[in-house]
Steps between C-alpha positions, in 0.01 A plus 500: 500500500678556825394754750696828554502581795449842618835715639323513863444156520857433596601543909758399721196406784224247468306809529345669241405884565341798277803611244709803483639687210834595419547746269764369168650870399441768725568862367814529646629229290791619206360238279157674436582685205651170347199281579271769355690503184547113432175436578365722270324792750557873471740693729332504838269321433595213714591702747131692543360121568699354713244407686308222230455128566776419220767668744350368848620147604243310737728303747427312877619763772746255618661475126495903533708489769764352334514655134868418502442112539268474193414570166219421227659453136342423159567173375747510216283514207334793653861703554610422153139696376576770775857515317389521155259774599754712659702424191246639244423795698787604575606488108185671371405843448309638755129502406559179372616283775264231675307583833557229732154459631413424157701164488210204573722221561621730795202485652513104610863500576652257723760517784690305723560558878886560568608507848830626592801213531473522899128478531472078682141604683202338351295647271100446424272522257135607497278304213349855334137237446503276784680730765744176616802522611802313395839530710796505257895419657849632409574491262148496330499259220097534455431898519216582238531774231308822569314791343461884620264816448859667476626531168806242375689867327516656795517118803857484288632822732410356820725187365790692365685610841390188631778268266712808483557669789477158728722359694713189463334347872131637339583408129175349357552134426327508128704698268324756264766578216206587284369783789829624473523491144173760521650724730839550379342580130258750705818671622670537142196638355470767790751730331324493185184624570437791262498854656169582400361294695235629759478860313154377358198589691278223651193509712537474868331179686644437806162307602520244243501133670584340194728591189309272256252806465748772415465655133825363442417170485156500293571547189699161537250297708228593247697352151433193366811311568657287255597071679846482584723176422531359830912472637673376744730703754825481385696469890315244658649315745445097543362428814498212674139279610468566858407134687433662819142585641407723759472430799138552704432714767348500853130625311173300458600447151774550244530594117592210225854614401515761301660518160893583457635817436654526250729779287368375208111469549307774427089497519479671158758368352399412155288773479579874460834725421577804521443567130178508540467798657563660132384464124834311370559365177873301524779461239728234550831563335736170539498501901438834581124638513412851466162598663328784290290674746190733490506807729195651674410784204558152247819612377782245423789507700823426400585089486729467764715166639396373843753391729445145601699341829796263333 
């Protein structure tokens, strides 16, 4: 199995120094209540932990400095479970919708490093085992894949303005039609978040460092949950072998090359979806499939069609 790297083992210097973290959504961020109710949290409930791991990013202080240059996004397979997520959630009743944190293929995802179009300077890489470096050129050809405390749900907002809001001299060279996908169905479903959300009382616990340990989420981490019939991402893109290797540096010794990225690798990828975060039993009805859900108090919901990327 490859090794992920980790998201602070990526510099523009030789140098490697202690990491800093960048926070994903900060409170002043209009997408908040969204997030909170696609991914299946209460209303403000995000919002009064802002401050856990899965919404800190661990980055070199040199790749800080230029948050504009860079970002960290899932590998396909890993967007198209984000999407179907969203999708459910967002189509669900209320107490019956998915928390996020509850998702275990989530919790291996995999992402490639995307530097902005203009970025030429060199770029290295620090073997998370052996500490060695390995120097990587424009227009890196060799760059690993990488892992990240931070949680995939919420590394996706960090990416959005990134590809939108870029400019043509900055434009990032690999395009991310999926990402886009993700966020443009996040903006339809904004207006039709029901009204009644966030007029339920829920406890306070601006402490927390995680969210896998809110009451939200136990009832589904607990279940016995049923093995899914593995899939394949529908928008994958081909991608072409790299033949290039990196190049070493001016260091007693340098890494082996390290594996490809690649859109379509993912380190969990035949293991894990998002339905099994939930007791499901499926009907398949010519080629549509209806997912019958079970709620928290073990009520059935009402069968509803999920909207699949075309």
């Amino acid at each position: 199995m490859a090794t992920l790297y980790r998201s602070y083992d990526i510099s523009t210097h030789p140098s490697f120094e202690d990491p800093v973290k960048i926070e994903l959504l900060s409170s002043s961020s209009p997408r908040i209540r969204t997030f909170e109710y696609g991914a299946g949290l209460r209303c403000g409930e995000f919002n009064e932990r802002l401050n856990c791991k899965e919404n800190i990013l661990k980055v070199q202080p040199r790749v800080a400095r230029t948050p504009v240059r860079f970002a960290f996004v899932p590998v396909d397979s890993v967007l198209q479970e984000i999407f179907d997520l969203f999708e459910n959630n967002f189509q669900s009743l209320e107490n019956a919708r998915i928390p996020f944190v509850s998702v275990k293929s989530f919790k291996k995802a995999a992402y490639t490093f995307e530097p902005a179009g203009n970025c030429i300077d060199p770029l290295f890489t620090r073997h998370p085992v052996t500490g060695l470096v390995t120097k990587h050129d424009y227009p890196y050809p060799r760059l690993p894949l990488f892992t990240m405390t931070a949680h995939c749900c919420l590394a996706i907002f960090r990416a959005f303005p990134f590809y939108a809001y870029c400019t043509d001299l900055g434009r990032p060279r690999t395009p991310q039609s999926l990402l886009l996908h993700v966020r443009s169905s996040l903006n339809n479903w904004t207006q039709t978040i029901p009204k009644s959300f966030g007029q339920a009382a829920h406890a306070s616990s601006s402490d927390a460092t995680s969210l896998v340990n809110h009451p939200l989420a136990s009832s589904y981490l607990d279940c016995e949950l049923p093995k899914p019939t593995s899939r394949v991402a529908r928008r994958v893109r081909k991608v072409r072998k790299n033949a290039g290797v990196p190049m070493d540096v001016d260091m007693p010794a340098t890494s082996k090359p390290a594996p490809t990225a690649s859109r379509t690798s993912s380190s969990d990828s035949k293991q894990g979806y998002w339905r099994e975060a939930l007791k499901s039993r499926q009907v398949v009805t010519g080629s549509t499939r209806v997912t019958r859900s079970m709620t928290r108090d073990g009520a059935k919901t009402v069968p509803r069609k999920r909207a699949r990327i075309q």
